[in-house]
VEXRO-428039 format. One record per residue: z, x, y of N, C-alpha, C in turn. Coordinates in steps of 0.02 Angstrom, whole numbers, padded with zeros to 5 digits, always signed. Example, Ala and Ser with C-alpha at 12.3 -4.5 7.8 and 13.67 -1.06 7.14 Angstrom:
2
@n.Z:+00390&n.X:+00660&n.Y:-00284&ca.Z:+00390&ca.X:+00615&ca.Y:-00225&c.Z:+00390&c.X:+00660&c.Y:-00165
@n.Z:+00354&n.X:+00642&n.Y:-00112&ca.Z:+00357&ca.X:+00684&ca.Y:-00053&c.Z:+00394&c.X:+00645&c.Y:+00002
END
This chain:
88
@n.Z:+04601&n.X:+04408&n.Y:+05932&ca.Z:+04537&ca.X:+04389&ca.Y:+05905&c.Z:+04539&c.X:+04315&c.Y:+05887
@n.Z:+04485&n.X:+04270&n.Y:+05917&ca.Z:+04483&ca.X:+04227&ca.Y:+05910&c.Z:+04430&c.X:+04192&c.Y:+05832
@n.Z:+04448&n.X:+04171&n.Y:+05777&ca.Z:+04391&ca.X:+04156&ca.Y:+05728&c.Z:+04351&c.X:+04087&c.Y:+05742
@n.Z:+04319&n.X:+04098&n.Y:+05749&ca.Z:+04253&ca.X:+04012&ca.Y:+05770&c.Z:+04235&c.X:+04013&c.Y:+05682
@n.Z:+04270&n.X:+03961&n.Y:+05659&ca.Z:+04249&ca.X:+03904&ca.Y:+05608&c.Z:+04205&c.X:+03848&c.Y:+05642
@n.Z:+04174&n.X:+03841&n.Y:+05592&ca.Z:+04097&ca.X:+03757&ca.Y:+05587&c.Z:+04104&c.X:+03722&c.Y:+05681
@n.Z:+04058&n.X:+03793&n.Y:+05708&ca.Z:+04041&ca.X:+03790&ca.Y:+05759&c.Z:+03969&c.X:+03775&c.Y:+05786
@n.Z:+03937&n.X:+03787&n.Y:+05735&ca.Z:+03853&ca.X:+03749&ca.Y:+05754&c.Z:+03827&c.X:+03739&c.Y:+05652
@n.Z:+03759&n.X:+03714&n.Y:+05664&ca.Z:+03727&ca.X:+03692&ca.Y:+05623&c.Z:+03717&c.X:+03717&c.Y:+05582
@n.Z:+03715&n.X:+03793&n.Y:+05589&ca.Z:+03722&ca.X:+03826&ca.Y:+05534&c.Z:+03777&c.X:+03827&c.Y:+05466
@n.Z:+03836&n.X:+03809&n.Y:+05504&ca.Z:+03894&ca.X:+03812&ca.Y:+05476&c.Z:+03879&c.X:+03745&c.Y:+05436
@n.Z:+03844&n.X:+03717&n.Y:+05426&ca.Z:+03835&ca.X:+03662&ca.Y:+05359&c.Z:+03802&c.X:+03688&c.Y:+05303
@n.Z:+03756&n.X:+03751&n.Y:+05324&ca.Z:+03722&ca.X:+03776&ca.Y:+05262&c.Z:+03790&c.X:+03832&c.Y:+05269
@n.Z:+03815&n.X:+03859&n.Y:+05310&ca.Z:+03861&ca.X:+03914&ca.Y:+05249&c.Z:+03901&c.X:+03890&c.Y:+05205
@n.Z:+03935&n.X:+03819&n.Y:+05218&ca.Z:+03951&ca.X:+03775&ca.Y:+05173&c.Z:+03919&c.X:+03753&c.Y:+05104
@n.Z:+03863&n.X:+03729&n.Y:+05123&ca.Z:+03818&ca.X:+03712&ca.Y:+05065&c.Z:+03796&c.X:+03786&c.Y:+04996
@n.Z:+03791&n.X:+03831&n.Y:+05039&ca.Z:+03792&ca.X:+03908&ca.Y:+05005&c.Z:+03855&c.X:+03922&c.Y:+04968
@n.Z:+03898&n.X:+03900&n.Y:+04993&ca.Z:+03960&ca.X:+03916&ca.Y:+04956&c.Z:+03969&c.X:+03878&c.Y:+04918
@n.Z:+03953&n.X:+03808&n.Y:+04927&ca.Z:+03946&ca.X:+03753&ca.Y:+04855&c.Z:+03929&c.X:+03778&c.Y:+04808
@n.Z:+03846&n.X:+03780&n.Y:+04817&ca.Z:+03820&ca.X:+03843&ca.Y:+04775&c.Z:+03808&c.X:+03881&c.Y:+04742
@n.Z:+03854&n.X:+03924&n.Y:+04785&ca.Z:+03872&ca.X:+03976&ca.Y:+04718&c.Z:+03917&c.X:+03990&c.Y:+04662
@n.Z:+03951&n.X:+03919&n.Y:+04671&ca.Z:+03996&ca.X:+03914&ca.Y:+04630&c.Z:+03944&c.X:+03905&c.Y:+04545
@n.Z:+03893&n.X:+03883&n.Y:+04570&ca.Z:+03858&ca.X:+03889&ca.Y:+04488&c.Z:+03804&c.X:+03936&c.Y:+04490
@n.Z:+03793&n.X:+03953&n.Y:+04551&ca.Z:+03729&ca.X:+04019&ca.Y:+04548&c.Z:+03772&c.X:+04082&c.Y:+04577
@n.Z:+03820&n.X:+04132&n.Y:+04544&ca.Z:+03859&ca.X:+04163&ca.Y:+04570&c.Z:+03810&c.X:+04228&c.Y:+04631
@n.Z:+03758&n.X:+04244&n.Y:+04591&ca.Z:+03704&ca.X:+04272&ca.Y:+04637&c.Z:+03696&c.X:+04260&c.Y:+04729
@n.Z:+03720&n.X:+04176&n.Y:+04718&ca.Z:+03726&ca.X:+04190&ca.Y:+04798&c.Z:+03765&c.X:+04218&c.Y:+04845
@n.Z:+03811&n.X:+04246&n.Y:+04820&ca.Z:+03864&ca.X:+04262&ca.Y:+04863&c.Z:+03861&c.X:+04322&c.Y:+04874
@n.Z:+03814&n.X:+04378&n.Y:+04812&ca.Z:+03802&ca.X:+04419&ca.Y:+04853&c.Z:+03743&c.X:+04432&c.Y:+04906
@n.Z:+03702&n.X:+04380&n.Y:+04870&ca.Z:+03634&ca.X:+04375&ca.Y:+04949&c.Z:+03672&c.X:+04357&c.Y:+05023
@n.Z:+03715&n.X:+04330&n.Y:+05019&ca.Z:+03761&ca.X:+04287&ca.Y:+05073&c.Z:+03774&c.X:+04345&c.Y:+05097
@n.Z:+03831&n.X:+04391&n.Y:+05071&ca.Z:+03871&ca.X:+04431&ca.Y:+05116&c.Z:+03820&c.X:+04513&c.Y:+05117
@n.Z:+03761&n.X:+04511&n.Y:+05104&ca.Z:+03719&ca.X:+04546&ca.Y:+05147&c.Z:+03676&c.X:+04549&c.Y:+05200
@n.Z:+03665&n.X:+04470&n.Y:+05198&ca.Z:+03631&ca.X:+04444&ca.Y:+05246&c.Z:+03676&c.X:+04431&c.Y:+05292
@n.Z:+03727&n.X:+04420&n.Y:+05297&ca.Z:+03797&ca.X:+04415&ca.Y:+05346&c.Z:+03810&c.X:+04496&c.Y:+05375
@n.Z:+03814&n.X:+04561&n.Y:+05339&ca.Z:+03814&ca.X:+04607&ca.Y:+05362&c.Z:+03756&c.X:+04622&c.Y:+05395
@n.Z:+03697&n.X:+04613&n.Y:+05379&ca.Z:+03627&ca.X:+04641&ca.Y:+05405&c.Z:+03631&c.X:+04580&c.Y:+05482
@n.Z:+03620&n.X:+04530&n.Y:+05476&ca.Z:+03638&ca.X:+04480&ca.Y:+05514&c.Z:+03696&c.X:+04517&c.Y:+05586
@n.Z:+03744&n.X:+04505&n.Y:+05559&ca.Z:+03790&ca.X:+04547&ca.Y:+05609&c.Z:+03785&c.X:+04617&c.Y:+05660
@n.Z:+03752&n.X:+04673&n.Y:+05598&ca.Z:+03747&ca.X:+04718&ca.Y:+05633&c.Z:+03676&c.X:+04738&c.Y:+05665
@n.Z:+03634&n.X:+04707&n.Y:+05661&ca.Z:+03582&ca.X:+04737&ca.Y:+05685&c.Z:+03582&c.X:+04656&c.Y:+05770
@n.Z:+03615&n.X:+04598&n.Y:+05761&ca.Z:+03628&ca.X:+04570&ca.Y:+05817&c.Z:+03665&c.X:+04605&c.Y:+05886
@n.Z:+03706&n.X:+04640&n.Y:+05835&ca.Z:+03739&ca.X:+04702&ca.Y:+05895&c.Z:+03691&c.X:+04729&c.Y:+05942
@n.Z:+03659&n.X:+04739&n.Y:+05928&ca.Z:+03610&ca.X:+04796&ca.Y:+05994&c.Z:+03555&c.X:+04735&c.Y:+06041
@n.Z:+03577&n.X:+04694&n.Y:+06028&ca.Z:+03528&ca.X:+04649&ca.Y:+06062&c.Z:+03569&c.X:+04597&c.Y:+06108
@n.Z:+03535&n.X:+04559&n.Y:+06148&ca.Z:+03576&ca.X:+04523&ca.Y:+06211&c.Z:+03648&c.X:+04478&c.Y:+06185
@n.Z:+03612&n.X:+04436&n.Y:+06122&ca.Z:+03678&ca.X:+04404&ca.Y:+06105&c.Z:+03721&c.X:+04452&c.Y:+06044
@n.Z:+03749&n.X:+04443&n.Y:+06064&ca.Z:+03796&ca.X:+04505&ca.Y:+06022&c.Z:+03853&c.X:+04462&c.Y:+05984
@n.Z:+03843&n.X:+04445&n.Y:+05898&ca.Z:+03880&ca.X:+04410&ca.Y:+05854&c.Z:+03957&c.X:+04457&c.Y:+05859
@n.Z:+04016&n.X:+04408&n.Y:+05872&ca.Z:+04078&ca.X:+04428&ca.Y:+05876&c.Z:+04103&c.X:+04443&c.Y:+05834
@n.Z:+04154&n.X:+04459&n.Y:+05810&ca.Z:+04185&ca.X:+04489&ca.Y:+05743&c.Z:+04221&c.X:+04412&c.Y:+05714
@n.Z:+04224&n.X:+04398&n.Y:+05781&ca.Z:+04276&ca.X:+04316&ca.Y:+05749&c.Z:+04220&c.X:+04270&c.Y:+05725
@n.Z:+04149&n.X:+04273&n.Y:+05749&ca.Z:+04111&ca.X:+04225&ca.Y:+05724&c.Z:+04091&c.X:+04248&c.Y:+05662
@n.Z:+04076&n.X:+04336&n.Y:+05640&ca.Z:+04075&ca.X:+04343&ca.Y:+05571&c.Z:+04103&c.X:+04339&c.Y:+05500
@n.Z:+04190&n.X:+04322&n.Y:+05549&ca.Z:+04233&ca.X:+04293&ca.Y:+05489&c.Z:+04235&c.X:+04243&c.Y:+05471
@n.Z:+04221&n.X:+04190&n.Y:+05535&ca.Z:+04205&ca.X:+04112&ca.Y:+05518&c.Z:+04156&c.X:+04097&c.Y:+05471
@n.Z:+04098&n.X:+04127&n.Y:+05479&ca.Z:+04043&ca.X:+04121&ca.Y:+05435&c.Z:+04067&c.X:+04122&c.Y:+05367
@n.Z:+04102&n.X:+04184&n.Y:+05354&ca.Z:+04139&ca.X:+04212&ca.Y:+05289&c.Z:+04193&c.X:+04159&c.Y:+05250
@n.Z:+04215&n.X:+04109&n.Y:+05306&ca.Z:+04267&ca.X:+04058&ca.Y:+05306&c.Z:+04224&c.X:+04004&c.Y:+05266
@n.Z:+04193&n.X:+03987&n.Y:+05307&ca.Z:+04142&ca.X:+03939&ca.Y:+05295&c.Z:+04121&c.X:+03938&c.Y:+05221
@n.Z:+04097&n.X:+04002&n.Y:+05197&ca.Z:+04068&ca.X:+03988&ca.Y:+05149&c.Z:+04123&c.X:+04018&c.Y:+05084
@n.Z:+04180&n.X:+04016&n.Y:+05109&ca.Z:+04219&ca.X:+04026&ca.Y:+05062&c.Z:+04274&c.X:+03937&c.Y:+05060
@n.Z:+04262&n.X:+03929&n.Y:+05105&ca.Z:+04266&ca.X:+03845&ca.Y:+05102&c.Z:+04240&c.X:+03802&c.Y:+05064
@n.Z:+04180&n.X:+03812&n.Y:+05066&ca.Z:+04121&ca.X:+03780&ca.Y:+04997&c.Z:+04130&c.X:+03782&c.Y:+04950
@n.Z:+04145&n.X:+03860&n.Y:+04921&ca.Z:+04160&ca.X:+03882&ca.Y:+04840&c.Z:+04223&c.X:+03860&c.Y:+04817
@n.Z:+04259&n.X:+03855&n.Y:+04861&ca.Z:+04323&ca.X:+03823&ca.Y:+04852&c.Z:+04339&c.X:+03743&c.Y:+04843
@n.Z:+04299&n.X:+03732&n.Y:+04882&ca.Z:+04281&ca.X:+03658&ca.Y:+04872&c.Z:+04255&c.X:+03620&c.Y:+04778
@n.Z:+04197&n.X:+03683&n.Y:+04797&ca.Z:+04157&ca.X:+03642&ca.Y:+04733&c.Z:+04187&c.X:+03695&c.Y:+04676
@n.Z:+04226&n.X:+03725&n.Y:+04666&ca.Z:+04260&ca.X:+03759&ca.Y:+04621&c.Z:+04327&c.X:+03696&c.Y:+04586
@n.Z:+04344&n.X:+03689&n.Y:+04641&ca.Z:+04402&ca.X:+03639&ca.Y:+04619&c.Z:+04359&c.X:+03576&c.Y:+04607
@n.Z:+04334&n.X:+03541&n.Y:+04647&ca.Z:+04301&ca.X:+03490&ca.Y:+04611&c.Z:+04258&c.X:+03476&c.Y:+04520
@n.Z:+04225&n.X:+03546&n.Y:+04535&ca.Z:+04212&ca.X:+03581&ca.Y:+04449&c.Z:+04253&c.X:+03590&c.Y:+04382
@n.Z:+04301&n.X:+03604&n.Y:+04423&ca.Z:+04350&ca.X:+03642&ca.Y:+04390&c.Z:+04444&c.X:+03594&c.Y:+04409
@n.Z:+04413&n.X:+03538&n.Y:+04360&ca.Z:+04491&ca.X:+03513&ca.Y:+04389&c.Z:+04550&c.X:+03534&c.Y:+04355
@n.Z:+04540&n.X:+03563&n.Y:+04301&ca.Z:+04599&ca.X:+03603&ca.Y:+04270&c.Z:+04640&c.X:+03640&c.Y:+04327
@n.Z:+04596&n.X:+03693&n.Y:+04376&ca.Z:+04625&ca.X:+03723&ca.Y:+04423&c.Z:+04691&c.X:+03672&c.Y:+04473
@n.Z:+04635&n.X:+03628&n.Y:+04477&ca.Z:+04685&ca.X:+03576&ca.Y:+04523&c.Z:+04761&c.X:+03561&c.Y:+04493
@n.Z:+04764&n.X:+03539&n.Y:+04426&ca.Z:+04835&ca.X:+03529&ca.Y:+04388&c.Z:+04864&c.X:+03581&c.Y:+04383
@n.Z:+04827&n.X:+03654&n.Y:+04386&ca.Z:+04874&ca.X:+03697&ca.Y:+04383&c.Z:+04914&c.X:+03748&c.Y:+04439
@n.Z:+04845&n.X:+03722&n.Y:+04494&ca.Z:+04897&ca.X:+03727&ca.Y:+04572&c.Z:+04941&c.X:+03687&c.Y:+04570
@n.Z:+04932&n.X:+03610&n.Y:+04563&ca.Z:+04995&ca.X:+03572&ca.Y:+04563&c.Z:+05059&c.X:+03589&c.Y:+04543
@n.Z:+05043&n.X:+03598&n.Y:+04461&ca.Z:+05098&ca.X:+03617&ca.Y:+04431&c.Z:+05141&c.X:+03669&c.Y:+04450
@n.Z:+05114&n.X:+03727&n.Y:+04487&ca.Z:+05159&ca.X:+03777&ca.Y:+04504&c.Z:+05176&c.X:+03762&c.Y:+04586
@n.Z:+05122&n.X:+03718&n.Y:+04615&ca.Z:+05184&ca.X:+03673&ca.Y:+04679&c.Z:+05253&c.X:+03646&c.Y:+04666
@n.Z:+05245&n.X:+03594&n.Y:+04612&ca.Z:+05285&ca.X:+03562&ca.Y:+04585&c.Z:+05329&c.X:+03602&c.Y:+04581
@n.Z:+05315&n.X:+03646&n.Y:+04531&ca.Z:+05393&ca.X:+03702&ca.Y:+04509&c.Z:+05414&c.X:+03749&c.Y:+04551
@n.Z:+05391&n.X:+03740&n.Y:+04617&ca.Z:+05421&ca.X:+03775&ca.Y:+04674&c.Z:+05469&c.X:+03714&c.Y:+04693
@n.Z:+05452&n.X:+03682&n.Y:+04713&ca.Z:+05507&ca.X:+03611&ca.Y:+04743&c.Z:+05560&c.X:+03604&c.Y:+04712
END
């Protein structure tokens, strides 16, 4: 299985959604219903969404929250560090 990450235009708003929701937590579950509904009802029709492009999507916007989580939240950042650090 191949996963397609930020493969068209869309993939800037699953990004931006995942920014997002880092302060409107609400979006993430509008996201991953509209990603299931999205997915499965594309099935029965000519273009048929892949399983690898539905994880990318999922990627995508877990990219964002991660993004603007740590940017938010720089405590997180010193304290990934710190337990990098004390692996080395």
């Amino acid at each position: 299985m191949r996963i397609v990450v930020f493969d068209d235009r869309r993939s800037l708003a699953h990004l931006g959604l995942g920014i997002l929701s880092v302060m409107w937590p609400w979006i993430w579950i509008v996201f991953s219903v509209y990603e299931m509904v999205e997915f499965c009802l594309r099935r029965g029709k000519r273009r048929r969404e892949k399983i690898g492009e539905f994880i990318g999507d999922l990627v995508e916007f877990l990219v964002g929250a991660g993004v603007a989580g740590m940017l938010l939240c720089p405590s997180n950042i010193l304290g990934i560090v710190g337990i990098v650090v004390g692996v080395l």
